[in-house]
C-alpha positions as a printed Julia matrix, in Angstrom:
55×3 Matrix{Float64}:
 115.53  84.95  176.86
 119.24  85.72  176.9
 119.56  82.97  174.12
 116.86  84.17  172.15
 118.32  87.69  171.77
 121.82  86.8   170.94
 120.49  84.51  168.13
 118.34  88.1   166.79
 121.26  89.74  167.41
 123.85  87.18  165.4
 121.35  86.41  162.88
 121.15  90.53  161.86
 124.95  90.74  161.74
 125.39  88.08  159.56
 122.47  89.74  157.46
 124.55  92.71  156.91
 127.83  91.15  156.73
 126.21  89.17  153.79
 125.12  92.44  152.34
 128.35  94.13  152.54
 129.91  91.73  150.89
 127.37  91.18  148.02
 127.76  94.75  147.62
 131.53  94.94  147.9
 131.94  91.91  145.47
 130.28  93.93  142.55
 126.87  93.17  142.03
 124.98  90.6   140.91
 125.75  87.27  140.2
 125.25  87.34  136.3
 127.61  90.6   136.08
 130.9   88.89  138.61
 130.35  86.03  135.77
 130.67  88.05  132.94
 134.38  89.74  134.66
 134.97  85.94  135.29
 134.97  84.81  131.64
 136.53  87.77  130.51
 138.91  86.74  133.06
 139.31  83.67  132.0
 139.57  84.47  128.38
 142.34  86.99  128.82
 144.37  84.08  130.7
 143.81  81.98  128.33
 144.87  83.99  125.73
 148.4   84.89  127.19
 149.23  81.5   127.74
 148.9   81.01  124.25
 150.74  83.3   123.15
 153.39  82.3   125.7
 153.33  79.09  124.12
 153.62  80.0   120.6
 156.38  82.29  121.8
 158.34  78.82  122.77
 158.19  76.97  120.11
C-alpha cells in the first residue's frame, strides 16, 4: 500500500513540477518558437555583420 501511495504521491509532484516549468518557460510551444527564430535571426545577423566588418 506503502508503494502505491508514494507512486500517487511522486506522480503529482512531477505533475506540478511539469507545470511550473511550462509556465515559467513562457507559454506555449508555438510562442518559445517564435522568441527562438527571432533568436536565431538576430545571431545570425551579428555574425554577419562581424564578418563584413573583417574583410
Amino acid at each position: 500500500m506503502l508503494v502505491v501511495y508514494a507512486s500517487i504521491f511522486f506522480g503529482v509532484l512531477g505533475g506540478l513540477g511539469y507545470f511550473i516549468l511550462r509556465v515559467r518557460s513562457g507559454g506555449s510551444v508555438d510562442e518559445r518558437l517564435d522568441r527562438m527564430e527571432r533568436k536565431i535571426g538576430r545571431l545570425e545577423a551579428h555574425v554577419e555583420h562581424l564578418q563584413d566588418e573583417q574583410r
